[in-house]
C-alpha positions as CSV (number, residue, x, y, z in Angstrom):
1,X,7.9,-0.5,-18.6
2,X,4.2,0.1,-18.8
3,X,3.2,1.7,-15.9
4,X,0.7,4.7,-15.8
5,X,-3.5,5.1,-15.6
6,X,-3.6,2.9,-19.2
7,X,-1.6,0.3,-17.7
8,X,-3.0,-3.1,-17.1
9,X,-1.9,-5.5,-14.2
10,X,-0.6,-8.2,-16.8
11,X,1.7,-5.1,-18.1
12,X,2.8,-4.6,-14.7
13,X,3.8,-8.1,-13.7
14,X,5.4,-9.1,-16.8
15,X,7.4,-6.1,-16.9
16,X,8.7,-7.0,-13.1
17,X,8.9,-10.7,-14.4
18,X,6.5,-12.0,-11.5
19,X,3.8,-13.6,-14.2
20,X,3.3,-16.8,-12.4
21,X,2.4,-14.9,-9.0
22,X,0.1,-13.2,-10.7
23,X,-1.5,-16.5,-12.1
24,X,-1.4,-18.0,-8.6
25,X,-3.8,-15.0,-7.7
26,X,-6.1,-14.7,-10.4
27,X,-6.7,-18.9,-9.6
28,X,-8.1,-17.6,-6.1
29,X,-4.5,-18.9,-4.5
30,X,-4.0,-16.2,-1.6
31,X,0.2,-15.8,-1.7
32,X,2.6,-15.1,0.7
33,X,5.9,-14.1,-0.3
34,X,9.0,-13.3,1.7
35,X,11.9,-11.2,0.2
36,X,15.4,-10.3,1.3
37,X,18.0,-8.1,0.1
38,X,20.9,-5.2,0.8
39,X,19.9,-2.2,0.9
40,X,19.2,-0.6,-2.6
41,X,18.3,-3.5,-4.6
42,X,14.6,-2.9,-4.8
43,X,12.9,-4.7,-2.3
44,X,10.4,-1.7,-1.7
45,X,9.6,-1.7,-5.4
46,X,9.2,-5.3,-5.4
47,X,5.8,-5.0,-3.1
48,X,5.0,-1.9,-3.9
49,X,4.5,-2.2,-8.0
50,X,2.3,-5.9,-7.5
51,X,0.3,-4.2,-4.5
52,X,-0.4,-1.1,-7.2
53,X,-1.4,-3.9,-9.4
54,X,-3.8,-5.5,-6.8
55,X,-5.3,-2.0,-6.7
56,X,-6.3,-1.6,-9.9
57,X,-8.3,-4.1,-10.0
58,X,-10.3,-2.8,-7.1
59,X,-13.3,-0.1,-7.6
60,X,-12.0,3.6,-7.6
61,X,-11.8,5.2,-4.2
62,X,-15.3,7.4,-4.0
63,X,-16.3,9.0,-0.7
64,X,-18.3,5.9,-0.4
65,X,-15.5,3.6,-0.9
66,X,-13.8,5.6,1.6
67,X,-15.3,5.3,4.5
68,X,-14.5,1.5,4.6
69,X,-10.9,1.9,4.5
70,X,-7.8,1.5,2.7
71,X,-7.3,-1.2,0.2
72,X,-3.7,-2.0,1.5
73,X,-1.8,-1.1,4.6
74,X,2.0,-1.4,4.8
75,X,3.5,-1.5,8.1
76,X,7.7,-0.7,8.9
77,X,9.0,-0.8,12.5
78,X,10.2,2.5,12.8
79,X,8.9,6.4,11.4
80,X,12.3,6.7,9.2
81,X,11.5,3.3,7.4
82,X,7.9,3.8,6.7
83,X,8.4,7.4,5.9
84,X,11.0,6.2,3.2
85,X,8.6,4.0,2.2
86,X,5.8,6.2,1.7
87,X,8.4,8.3,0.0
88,X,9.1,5.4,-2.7
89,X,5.2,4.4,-2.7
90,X,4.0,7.6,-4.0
91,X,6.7,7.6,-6.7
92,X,4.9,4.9,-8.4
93,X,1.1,6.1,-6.8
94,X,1.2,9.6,-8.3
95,X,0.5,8.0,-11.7
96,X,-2.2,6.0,-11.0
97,X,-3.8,8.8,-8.9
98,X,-3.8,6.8,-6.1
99,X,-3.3,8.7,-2.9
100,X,-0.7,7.6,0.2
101,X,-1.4,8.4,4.0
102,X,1.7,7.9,6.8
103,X,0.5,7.2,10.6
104,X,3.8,7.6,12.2
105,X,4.8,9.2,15.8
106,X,6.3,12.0,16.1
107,X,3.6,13.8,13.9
108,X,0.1,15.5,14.5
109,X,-2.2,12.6,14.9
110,X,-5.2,14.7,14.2
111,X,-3.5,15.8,10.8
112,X,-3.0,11.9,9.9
113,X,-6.7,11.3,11.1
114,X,-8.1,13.7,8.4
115,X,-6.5,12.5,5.6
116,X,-7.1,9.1,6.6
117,X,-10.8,10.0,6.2
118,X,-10.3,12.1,3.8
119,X,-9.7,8.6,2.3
120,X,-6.7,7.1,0.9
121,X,-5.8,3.3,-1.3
122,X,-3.0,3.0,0.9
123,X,-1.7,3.6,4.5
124,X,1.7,3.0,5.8
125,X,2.9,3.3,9.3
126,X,4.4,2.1,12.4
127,X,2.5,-0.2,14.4
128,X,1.7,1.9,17.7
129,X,0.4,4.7,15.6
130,X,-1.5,2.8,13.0
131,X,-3.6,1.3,16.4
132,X,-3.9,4.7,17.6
133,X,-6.0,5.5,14.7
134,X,-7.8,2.3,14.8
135,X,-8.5,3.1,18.3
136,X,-9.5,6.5,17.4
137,X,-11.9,5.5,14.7
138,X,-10.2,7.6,12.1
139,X,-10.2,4.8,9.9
140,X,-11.0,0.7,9.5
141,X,-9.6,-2.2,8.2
142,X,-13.1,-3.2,6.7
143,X,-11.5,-3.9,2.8
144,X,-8.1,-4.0,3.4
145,X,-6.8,-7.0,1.7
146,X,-2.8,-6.2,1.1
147,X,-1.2,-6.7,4.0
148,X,2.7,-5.7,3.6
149,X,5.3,-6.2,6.9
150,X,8.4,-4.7,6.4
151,X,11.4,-5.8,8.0
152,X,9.2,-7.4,10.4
C-alpha cells in the first residue's frame, strides 16, 4: 500500500479498492455511503483512509487556514468510541503530518479549545462537547466538508 506524504489520492483508493467512489467525486457527485460490520473488520479504516485522501487534496493547514476550521469532523456517540477513533485516525494522520483534536467530556475543555485553535485537519468528538466548543467559539465549521457519523 502507498500511503505516506508522496502518496497520491488515486494510490490511496485503488489500494482500498474504492476507485469508482473516487470517480463519483472527482465528477462533482457529493457521496454518501453507509457501512456496517463486526467489530474488527475495518470499518474505522474504511472512512478514515478516503477522508485522508479528501484531505490532500485540500491546501496545507497554515495559521490562516486555521482559523476557519477543520477540514473534516468525525462524530461517535460516546468518549470511549471517539477516543478509539482518534486513536486509529492518527495511526494513519501521523504520516501525512496531519494533526487530530478529540472534544470529548470528561476532559479539560479549555485544553481541547487550544488545540482546536491551535488548528487541526480533523476533529472528532461526541456531540454535546463538539457544540460546547462551537458555542464557545473555539472553533468553526466554516470549511468543513467531511462529515463522518459513527454508529449514529
Amino acid at each position: 500500500m502507498a500511503f505516506g506524504p508522496e502518496a497520491s489520492q488515486d494510490d490511496l483508493f485503488r489500494d482500498c479498492g474504492v476507485v469508482g467512489l473516487l470517480d463519483s467525486v472527482r465528477a462533482g457527485y457529493s457521496c454518501t455511503v453507509l457501512a456496517y460490520g463486526q467489530t474488527g473488520s475495518g470499518k474505522t479504516c474504511a472512512f478514515v483512509v478516503p477522508m485522508l485522501a479528501y484531505i490532500m487534496e485540500l491546501p496545507r493547514m497554515t495559521d490562516e487556514v486555521a482559523t476557519k476550521g477543520p477540514y473534516a469532523l468525525v462524530m461517535a456517540p460516546t468518549r470511549e468510541l471517539a477516543q478509539q477513533i482518534e486513536e486509529e485516525t492518527v495511526k494513519f494522520a501521523h504520516f501525512l503530518n496531519y494533526r487530530v483534536a478529540s472534544v470529548v467530556g470528561g476532559q479539560d475543555i479549555e485544553q481541547q479549545g487550544f488545540k482546536l485553535r491551535k488548528g487541526c485537519e480533523i476533529v472528532i468528538g461526541t456531540p454535546g462537547r463538539v457544540i460546547d466548543v462551537l458555542e464557545r467559539r473555539y472553533t468553526v465549521l466554516q470549511q468543513c466538508n467531511y462529515i463522518v457519523l459513527d454508529e449514529a
